[in-house]
MDTraj code that builds the backbone (N, CA, C; nanometers):
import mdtraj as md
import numpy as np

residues = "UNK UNK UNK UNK UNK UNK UNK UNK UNK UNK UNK UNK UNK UNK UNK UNK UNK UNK UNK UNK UNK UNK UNK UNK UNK UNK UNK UNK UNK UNK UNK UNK UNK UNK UNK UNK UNK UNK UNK UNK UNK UNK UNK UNK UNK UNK UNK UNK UNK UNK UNK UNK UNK UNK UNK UNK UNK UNK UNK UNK UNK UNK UNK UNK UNK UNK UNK UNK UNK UNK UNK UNK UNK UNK UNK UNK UNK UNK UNK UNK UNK UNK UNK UNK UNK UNK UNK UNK UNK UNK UNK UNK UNK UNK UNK UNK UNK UNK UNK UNK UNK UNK UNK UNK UNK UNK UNK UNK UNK UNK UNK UNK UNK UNK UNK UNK UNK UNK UNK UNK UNK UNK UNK UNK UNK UNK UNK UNK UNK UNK UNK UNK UNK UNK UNK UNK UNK UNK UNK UNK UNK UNK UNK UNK UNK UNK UNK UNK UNK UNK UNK UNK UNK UNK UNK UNK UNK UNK UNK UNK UNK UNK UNK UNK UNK UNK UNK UNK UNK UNK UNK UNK UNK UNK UNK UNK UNK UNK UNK UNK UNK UNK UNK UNK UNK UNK UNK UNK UNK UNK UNK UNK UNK UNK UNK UNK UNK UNK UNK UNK UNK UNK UNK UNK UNK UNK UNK UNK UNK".split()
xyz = np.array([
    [0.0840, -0.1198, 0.0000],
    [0.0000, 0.0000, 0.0000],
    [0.0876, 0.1249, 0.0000],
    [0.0567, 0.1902, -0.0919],
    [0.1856, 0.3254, -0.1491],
    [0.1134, 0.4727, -0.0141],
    [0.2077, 0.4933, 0.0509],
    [0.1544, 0.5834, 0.1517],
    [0.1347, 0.7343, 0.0840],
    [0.0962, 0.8172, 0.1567],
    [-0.0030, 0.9612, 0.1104],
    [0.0896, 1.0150, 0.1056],
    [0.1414, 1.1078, -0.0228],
    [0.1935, 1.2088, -0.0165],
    [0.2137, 1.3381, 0.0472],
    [0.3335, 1.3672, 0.0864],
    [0.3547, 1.4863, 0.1626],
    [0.3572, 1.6119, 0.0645],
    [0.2843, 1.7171, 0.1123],
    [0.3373, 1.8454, 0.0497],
    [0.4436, 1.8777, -0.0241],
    [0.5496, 1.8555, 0.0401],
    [0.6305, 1.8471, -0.0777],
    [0.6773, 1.7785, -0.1611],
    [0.6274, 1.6621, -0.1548],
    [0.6420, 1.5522, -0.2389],
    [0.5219, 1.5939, -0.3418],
    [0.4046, 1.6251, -0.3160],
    [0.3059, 1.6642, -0.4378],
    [0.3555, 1.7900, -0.5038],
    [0.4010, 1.8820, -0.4411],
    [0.3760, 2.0353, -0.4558],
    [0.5202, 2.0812, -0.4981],
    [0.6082, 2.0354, -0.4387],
    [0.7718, 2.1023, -0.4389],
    [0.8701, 2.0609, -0.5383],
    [0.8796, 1.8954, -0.5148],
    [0.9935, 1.8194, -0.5344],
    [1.0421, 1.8199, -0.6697],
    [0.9361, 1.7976, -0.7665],
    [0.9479, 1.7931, -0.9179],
    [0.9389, 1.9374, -0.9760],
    [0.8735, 2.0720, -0.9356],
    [0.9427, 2.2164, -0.9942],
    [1.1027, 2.1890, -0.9278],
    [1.1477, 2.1986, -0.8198],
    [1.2453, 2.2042, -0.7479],
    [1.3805, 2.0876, -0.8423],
    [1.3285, 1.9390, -0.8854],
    [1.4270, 1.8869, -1.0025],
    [1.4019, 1.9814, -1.1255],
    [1.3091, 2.0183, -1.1640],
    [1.2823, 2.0833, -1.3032],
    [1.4616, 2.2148, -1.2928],
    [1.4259, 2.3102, -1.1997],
    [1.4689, 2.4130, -1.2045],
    [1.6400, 2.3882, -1.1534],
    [1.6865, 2.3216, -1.0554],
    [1.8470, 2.2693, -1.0540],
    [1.8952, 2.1743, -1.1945],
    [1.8081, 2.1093, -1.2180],
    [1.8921, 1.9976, -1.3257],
    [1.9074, 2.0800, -1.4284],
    [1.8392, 2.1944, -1.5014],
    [1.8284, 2.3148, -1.5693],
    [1.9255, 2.3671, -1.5578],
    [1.8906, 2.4553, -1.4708],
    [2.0515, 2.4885, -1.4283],
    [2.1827, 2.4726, -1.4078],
    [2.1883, 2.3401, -1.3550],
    [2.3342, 2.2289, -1.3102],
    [2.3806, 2.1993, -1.5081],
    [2.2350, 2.2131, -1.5785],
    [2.2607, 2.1393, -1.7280],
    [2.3169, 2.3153, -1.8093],
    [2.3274, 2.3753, -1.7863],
    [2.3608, 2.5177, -1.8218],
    [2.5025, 2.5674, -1.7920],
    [2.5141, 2.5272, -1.6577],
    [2.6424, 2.6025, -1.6252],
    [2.7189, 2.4455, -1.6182],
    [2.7029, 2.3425, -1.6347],
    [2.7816, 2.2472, -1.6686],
    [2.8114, 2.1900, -1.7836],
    [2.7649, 2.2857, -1.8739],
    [2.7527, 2.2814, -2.0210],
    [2.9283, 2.2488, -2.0931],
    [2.9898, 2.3328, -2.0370],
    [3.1131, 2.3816, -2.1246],
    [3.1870, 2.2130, -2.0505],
    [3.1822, 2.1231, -1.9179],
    [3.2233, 1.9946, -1.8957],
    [3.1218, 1.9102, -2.0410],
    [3.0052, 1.9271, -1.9860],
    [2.9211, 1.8437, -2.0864],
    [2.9845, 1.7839, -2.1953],
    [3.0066, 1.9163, -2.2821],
    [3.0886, 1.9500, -2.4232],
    [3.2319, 1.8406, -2.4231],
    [3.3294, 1.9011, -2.3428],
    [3.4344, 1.8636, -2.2867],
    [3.4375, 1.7170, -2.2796],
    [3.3483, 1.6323, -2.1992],
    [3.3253, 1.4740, -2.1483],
    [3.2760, 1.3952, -2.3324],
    [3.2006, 1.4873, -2.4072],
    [3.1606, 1.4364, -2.5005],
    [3.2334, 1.4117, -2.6063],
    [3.3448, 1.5193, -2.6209],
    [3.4341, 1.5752, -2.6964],
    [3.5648, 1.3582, -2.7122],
    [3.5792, 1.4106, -2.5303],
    [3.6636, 1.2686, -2.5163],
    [3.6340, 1.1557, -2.5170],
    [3.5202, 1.1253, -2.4980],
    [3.3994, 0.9760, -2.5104],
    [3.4730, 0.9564, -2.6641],
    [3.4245, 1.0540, -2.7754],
    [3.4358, 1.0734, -2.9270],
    [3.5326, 0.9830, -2.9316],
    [3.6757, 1.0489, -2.8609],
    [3.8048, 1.0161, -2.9156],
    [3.8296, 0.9414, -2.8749],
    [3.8138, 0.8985, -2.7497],
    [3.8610, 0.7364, -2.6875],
    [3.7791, 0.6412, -2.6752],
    [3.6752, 0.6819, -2.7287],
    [3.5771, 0.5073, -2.7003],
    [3.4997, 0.5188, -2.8397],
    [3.4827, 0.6051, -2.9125],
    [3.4323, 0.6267, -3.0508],
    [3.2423, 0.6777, -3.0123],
    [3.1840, 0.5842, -3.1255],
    [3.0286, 0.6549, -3.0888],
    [2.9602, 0.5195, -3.0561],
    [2.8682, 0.4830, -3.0337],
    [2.8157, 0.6357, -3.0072],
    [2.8177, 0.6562, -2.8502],
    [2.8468, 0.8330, -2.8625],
    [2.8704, 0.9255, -2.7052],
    [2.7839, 0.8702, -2.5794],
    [2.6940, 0.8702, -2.6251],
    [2.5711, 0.8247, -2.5269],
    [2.5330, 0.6628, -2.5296],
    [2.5288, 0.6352, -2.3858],
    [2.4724, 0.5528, -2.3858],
    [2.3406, 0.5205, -2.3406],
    [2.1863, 0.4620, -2.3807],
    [2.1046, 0.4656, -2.3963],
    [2.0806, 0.2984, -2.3105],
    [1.9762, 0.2857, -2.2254],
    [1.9332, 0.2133, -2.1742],
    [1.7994, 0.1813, -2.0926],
    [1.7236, 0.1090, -2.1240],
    [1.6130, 0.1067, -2.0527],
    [1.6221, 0.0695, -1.9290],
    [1.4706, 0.1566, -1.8322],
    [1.5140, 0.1623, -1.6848],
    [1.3625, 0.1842, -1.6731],
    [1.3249, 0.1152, -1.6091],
    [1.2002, 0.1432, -1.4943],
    [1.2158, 0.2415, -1.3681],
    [1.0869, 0.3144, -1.4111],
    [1.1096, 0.4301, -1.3456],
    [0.9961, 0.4565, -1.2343],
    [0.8987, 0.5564, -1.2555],
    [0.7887, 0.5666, -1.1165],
    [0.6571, 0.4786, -1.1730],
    [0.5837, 0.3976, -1.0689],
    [0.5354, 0.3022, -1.0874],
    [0.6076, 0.1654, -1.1936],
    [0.6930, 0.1657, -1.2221],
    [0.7526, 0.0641, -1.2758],
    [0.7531, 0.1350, -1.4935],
    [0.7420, 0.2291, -1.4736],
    [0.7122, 0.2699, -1.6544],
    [0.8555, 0.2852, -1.6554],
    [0.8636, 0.2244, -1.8231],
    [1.0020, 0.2068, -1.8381],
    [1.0100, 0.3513, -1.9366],
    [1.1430, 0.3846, -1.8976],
    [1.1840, 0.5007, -1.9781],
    [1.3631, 0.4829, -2.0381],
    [1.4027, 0.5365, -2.0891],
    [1.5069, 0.5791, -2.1607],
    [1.6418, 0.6359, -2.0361],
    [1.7243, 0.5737, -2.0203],
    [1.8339, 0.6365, -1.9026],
    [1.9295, 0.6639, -2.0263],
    [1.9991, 0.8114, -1.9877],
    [2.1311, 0.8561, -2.0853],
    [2.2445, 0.8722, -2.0030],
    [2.3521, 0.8349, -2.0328],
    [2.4590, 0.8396, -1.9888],
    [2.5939, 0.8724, -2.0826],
    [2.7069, 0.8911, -2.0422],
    [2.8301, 0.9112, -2.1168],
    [2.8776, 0.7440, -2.1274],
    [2.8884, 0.7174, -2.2034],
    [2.9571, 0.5551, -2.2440],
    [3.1079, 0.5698, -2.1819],
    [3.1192, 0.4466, -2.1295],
    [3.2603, 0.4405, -2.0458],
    [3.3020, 0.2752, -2.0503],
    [3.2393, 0.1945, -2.1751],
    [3.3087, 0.0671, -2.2124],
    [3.3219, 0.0809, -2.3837],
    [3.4347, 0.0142, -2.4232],
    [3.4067, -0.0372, -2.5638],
    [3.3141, -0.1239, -2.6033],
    [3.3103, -0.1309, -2.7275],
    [3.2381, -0.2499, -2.7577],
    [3.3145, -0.3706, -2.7877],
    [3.3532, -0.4143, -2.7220],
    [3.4715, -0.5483, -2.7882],
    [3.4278, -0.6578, -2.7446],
    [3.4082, -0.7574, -2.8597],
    [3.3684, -0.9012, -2.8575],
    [3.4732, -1.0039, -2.8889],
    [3.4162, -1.1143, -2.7817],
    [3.5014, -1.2636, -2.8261],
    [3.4351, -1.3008, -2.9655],
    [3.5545, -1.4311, -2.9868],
    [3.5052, -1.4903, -3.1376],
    [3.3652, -1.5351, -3.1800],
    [3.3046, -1.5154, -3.0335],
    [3.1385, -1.5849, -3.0340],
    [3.0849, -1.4613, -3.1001],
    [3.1385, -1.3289, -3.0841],
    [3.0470, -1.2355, -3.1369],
    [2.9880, -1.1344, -3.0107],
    [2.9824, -1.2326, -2.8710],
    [2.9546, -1.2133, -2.7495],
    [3.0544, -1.0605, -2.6723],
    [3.0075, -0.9538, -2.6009],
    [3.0534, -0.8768, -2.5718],
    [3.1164, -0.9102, -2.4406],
    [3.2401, -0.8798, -2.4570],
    [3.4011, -0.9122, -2.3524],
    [3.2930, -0.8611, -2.2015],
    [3.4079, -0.9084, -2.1099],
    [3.3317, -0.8575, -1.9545],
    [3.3712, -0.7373, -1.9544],
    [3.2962, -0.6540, -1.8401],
    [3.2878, -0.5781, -1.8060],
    [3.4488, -0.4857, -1.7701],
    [3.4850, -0.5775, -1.6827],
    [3.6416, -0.5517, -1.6412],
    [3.6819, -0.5409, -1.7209],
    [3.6511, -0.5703, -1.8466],
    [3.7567, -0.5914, -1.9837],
    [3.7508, -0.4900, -2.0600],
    [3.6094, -0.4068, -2.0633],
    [3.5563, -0.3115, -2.1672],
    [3.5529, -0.1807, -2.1048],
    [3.5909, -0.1673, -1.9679],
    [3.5958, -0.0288, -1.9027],
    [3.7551, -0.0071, -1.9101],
    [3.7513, 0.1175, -1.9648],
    [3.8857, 0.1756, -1.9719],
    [3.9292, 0.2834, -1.8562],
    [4.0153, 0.2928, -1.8893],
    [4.0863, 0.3533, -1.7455],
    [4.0122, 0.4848, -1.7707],
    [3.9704, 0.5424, -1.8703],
    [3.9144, 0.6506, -1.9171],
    [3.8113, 0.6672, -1.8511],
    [3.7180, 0.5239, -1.8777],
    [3.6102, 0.5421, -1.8301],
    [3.5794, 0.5062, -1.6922],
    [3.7170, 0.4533, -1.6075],
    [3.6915, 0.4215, -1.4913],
    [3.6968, 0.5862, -1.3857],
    [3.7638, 0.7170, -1.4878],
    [3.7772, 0.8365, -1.4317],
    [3.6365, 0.8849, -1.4547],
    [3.5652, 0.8407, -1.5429],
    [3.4205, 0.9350, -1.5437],
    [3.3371, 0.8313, -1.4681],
    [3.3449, 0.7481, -1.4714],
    [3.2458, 0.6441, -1.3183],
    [3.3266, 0.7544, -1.1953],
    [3.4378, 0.7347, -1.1279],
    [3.5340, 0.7928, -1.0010],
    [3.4216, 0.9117, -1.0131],
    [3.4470, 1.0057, -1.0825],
    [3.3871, 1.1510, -1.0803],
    [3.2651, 1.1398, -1.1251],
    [3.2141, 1.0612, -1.1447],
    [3.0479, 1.0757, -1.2102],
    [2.9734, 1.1550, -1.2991],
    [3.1093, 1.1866, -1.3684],
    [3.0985, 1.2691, -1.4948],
    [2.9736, 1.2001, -1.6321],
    [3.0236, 1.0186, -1.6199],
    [2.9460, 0.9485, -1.6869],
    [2.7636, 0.9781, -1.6310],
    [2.7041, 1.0415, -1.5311],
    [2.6207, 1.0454, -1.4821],
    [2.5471, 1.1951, -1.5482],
    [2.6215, 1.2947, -1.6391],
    [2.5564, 1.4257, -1.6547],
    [2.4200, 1.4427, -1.7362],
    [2.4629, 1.2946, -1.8494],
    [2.3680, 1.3281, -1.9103],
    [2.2069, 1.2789, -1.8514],
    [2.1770, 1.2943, -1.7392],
    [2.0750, 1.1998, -1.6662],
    [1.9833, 1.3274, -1.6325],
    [2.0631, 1.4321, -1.6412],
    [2.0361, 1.5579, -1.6152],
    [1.8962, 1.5645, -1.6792],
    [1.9148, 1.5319, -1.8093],
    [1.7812, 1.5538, -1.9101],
    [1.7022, 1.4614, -1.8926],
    [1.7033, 1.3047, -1.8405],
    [1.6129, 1.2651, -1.7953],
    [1.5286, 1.3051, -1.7018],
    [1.6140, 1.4019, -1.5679],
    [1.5267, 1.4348, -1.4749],
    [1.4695, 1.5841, -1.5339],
    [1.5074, 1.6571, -1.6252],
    [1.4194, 1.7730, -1.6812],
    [1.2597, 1.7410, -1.7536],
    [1.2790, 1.5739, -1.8344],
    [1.1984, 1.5264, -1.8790],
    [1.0888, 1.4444, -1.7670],
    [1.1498, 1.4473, -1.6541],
    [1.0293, 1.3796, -1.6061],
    [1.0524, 1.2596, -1.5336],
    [1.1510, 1.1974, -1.6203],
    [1.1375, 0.9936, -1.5797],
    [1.2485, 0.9921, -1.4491],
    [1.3025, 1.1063, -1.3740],
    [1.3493, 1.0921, -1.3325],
    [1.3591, 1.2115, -1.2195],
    [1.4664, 1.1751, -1.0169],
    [1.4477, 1.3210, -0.9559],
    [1.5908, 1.3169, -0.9537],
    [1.6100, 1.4204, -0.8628],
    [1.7396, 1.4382, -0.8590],
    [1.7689, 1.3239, -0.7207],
    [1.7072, 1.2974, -0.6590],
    [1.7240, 1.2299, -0.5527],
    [1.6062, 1.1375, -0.5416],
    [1.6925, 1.0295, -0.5365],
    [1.5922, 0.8862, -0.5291],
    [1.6542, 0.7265, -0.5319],
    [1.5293, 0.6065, -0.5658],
    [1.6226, 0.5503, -0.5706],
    [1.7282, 0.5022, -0.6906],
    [1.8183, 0.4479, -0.7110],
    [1.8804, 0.4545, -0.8261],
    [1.8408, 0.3709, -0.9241],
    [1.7704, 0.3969, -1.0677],
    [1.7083, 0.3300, -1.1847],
    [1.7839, 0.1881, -1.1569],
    [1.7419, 0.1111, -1.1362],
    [1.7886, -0.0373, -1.1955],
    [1.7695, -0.1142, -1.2913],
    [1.8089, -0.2491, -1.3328],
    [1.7828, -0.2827, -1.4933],
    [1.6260, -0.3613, -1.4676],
    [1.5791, -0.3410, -1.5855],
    [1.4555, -0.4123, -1.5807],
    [1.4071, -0.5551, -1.5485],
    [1.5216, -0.6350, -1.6146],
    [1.5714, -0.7974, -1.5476],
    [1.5242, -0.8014, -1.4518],
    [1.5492, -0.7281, -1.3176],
    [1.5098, -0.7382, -1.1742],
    [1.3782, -0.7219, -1.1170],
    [1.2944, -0.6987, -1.2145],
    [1.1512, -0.6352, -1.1919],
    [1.1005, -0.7604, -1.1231],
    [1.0946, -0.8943, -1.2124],
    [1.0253, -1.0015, -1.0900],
    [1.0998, -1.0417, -1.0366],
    [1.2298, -1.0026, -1.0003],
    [1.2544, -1.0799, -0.8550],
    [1.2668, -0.9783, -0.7221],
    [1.2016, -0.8305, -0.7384],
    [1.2167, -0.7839, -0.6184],
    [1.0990, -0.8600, -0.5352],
    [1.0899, -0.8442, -0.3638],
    [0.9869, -0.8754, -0.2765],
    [0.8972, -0.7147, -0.3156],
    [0.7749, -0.8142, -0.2326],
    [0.6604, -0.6875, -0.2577],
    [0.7174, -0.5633, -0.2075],
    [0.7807, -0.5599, -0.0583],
    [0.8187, -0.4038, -0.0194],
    [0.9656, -0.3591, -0.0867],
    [1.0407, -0.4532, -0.1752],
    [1.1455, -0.3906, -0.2482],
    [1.0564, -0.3315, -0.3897],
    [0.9630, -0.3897, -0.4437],
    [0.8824, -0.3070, -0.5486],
    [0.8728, -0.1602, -0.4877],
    [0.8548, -0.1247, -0.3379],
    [0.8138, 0.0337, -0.3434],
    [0.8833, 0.1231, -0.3728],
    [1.0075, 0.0910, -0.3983],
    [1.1548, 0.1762, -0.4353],
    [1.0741, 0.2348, -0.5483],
    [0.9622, 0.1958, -0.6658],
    [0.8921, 0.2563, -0.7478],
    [0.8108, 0.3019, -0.7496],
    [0.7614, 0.3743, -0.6264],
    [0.6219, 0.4185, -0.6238],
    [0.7148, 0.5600, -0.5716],
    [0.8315, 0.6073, -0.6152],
    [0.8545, 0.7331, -0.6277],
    [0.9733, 0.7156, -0.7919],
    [1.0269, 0.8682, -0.8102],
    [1.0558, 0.8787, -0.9270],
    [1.1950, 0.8146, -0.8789],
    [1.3327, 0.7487, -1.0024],
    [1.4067, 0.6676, -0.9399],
    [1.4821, 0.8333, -0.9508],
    [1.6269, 0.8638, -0.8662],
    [1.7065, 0.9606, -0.8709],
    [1.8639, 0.9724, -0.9346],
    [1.8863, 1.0777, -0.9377],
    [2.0068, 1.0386, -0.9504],
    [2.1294, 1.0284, -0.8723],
    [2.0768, 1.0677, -0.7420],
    [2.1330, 0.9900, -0.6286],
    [2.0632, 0.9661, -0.4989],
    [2.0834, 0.8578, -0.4168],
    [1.9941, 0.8925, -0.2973],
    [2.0325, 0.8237, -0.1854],
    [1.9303, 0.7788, -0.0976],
    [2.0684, 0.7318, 0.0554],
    [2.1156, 0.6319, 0.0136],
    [2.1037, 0.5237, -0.0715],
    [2.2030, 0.4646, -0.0790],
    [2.2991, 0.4844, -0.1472],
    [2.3289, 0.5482, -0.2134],
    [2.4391, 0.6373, -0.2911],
    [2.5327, 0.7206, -0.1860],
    [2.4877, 0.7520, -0.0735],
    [2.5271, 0.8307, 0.0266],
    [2.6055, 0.7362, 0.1325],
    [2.5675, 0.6090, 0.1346],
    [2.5572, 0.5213, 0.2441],
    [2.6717, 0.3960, 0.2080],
    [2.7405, 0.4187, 0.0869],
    [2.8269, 0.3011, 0.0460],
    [2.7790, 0.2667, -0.1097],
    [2.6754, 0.3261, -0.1694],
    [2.7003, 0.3158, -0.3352],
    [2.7105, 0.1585, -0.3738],
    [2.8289, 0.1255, -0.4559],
    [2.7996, -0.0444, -0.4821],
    [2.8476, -0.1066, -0.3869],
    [2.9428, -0.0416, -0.3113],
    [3.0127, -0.1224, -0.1704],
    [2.9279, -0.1975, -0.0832],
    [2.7841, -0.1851, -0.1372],
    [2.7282, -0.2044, -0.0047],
    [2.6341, -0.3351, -0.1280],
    [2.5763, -0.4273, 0.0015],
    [2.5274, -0.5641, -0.0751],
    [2.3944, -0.4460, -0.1240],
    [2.3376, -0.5671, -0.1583],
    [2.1359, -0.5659, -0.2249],
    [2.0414, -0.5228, -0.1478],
    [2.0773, -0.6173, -0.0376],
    [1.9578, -0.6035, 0.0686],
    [1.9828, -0.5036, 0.1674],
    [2.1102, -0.4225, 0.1429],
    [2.1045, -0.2896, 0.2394],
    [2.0635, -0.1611, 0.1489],
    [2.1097, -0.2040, 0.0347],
    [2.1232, -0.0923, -0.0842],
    [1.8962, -0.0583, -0.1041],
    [1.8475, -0.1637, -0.0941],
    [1.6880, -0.1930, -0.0950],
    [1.6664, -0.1232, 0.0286],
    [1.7201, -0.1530, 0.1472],
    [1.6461, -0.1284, 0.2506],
    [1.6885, 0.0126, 0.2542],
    [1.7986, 0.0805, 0.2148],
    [1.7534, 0.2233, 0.2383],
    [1.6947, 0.2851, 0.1483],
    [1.6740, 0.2245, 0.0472],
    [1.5567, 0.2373, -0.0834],
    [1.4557, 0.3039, -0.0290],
    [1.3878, 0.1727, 0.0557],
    [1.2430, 0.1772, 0.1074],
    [1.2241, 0.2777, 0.2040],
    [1.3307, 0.2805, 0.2852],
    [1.3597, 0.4484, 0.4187],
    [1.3773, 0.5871, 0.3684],
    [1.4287, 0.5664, 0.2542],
    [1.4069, 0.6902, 0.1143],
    [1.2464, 0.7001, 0.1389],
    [1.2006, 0.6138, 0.0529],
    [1.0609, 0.6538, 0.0271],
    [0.9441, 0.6589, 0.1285],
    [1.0097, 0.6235, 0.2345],
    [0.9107, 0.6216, 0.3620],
    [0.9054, 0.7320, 0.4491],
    [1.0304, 0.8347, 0.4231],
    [1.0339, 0.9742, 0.4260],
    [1.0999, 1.0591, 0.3935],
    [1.0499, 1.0618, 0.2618],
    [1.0799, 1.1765, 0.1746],
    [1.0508, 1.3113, 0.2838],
    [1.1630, 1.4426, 0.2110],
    [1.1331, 1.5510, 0.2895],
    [1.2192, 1.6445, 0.2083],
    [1.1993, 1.7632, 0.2169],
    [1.2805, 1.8734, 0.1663],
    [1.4097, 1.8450, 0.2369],
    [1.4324, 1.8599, 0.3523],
    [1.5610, 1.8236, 0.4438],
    [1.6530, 1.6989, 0.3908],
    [1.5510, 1.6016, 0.4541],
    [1.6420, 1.4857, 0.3395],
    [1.6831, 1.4795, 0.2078],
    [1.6200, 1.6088, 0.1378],
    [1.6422, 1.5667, -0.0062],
    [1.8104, 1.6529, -0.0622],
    [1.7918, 1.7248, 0.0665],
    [1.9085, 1.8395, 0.0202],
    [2.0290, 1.7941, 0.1334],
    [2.0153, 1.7088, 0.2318],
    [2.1101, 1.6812, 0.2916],
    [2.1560, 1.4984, 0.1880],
    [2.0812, 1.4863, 0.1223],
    [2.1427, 1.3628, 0.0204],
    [2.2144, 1.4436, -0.0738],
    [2.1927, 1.5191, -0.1372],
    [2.2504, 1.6491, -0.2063],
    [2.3732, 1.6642, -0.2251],
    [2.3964, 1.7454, -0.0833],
    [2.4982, 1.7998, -0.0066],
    [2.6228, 1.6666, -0.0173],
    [2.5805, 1.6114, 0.0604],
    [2.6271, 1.4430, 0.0496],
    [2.6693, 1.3524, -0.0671],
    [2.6112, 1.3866, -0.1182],
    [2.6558, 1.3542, -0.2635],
    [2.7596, 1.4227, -0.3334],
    [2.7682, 1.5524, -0.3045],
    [2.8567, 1.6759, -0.3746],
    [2.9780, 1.5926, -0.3270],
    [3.0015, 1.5457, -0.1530],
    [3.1054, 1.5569, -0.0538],
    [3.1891, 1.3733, -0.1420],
    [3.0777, 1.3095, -0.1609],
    [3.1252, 1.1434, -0.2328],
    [3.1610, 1.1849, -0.3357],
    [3.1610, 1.2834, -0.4568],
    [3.1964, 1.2708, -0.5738],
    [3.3511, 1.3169, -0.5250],
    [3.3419, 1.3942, -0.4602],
    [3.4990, 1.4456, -0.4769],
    [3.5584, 1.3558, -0.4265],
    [3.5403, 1.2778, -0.3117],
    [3.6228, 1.1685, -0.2451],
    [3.6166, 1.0511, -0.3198],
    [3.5698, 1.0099, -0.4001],
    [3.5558, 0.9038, -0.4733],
    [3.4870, 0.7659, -0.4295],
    [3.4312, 0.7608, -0.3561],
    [3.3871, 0.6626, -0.2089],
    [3.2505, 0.5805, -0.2968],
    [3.2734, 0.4047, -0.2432],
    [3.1930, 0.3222, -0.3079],
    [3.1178, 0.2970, -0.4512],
    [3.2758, 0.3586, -0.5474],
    [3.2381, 0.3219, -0.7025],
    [3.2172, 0.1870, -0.6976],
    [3.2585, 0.1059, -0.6567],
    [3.2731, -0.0383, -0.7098],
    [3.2472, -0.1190, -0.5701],
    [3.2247, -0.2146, -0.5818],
    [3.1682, -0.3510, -0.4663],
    [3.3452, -0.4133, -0.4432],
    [3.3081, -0.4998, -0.4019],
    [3.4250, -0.5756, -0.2928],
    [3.4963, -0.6503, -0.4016],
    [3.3920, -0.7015, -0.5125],
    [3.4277, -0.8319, -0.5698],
    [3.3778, -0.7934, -0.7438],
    [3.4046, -0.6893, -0.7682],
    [3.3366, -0.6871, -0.8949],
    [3.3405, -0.5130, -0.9251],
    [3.3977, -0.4588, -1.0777],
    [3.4070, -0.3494, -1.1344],
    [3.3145, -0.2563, -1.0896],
    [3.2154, -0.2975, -1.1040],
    [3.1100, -0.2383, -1.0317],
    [2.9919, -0.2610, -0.9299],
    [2.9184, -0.3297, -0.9843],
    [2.7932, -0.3926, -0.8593],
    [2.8090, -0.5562, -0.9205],
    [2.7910, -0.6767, -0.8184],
    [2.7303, -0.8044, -0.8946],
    [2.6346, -0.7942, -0.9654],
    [2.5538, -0.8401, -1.0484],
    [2.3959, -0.9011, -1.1122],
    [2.3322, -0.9350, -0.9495],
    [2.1800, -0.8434, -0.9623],
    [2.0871, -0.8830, -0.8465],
    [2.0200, -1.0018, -0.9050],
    [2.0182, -1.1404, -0.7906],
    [1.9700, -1.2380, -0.8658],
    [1.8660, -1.3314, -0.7613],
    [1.7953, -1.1788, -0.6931],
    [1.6333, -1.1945, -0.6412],
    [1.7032, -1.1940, -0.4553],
    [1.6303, -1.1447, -0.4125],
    [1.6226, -1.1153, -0.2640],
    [1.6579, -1.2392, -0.1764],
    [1.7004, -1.2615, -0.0945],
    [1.7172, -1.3730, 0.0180],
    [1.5906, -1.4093, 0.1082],
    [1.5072, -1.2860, 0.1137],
    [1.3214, -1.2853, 0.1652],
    [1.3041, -1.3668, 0.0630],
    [1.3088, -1.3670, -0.0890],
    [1.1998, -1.4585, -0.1851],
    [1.2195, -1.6127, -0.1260],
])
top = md.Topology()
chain = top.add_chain()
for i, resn in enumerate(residues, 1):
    res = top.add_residue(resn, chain, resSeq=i)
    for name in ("N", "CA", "C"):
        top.add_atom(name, md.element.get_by_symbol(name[0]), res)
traj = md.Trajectory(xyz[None], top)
């Protein structure tokens, strides 16, 4: 049962992404340019990478990002691992989250806030539990407490559970002290990658199911 919206969750939250991601997309223009410029030259095209993502109530939308793997395949035709296709290039725009700008325009468009939980791949849709589904009954962000809290460092079932404490109270306060918090992780570089893997494992259904 999806609980009642707060005031500023009806009234605030989405002018309030409209008007920073606008802005952040304006005066971060001349990096924008810059990040796109080098994607070009060291990883070729295309610049963007394009991916589907379930978003509020589960509607799938379009996620954009700066590409930060090649495309390089074994003799099967099959695309190399992960470890294999991230370049040191692109392991500096994951570090700085530069690969993250163009998301900007997702959250101007809508499918997305500035703070929430983080889009995941669609694969995972039936194997969350019923209260890991509520991570979608708000818009997903582009960062939020678990991004704040250890990022991929941290397993599934903690990364979910502050999902659900996200959405169980949303607030102007919380939204700008995840913010803030976020500004303080990009510069330090803190929980790009998990214990055991480039970036996060494959979620492959809850330990509750």
């Amino acid at each position: 049962m999806k609980k009642q919206k707060g005031t500023y969750e009806r009234y605030i939250k989405r002018s309030q992404d409209f008007i920073l991601s606008l802005m952040a997309l304006i005066v971060l223009s001349p990096i924008f340019i810059i990040v796109a410029v080098l994607v070009r030259v060291k990883l070729g095209s295309p610049i963007i990478f394009k991916q589907d993502r379930p978003g509020l109530n589960e509607k799938i939308f379009k996620m954009y990002k700066f590409r930060t793997m090649t495309d390089e395949k074994d003799e099967n035709g099959e695309l190399l691992p992960d470890d294999i296709r991230l370049t040191k290039f692109g392991k500096v725009l994951r570090a700085t989250s530069l690969d993250e700008l163009p998301e900007l325009w997702n959250i101007i468009r809508g499918d997305m806030s500035i703070v929430g939980p983080r889009p995941l791949l669609v694969k995972y849709l039936p194997l969350y539990t019923i209260e890991q589904k509520r991570r979608h009954d708000v818009r997903p962000g582009l960062s939020g407490l678990a991004q704040v809290n250890g990022r991929n460092a941290i397993d599934w079932e903690e990364k979910f559970m502050l999902d659900i404490e996200y959405v169980n109270n949303i607030s102007f306060i919380e939204d700008w002290k995840i913010i803030f918090n976020t500004i303080k992780k990009v510069f330090v570089s803190e929980g790009i990658n998990s214990d055991t893997a480039v970036t996060m494992e494959p979620f492959e259904g809850s330990k509750a199911n």
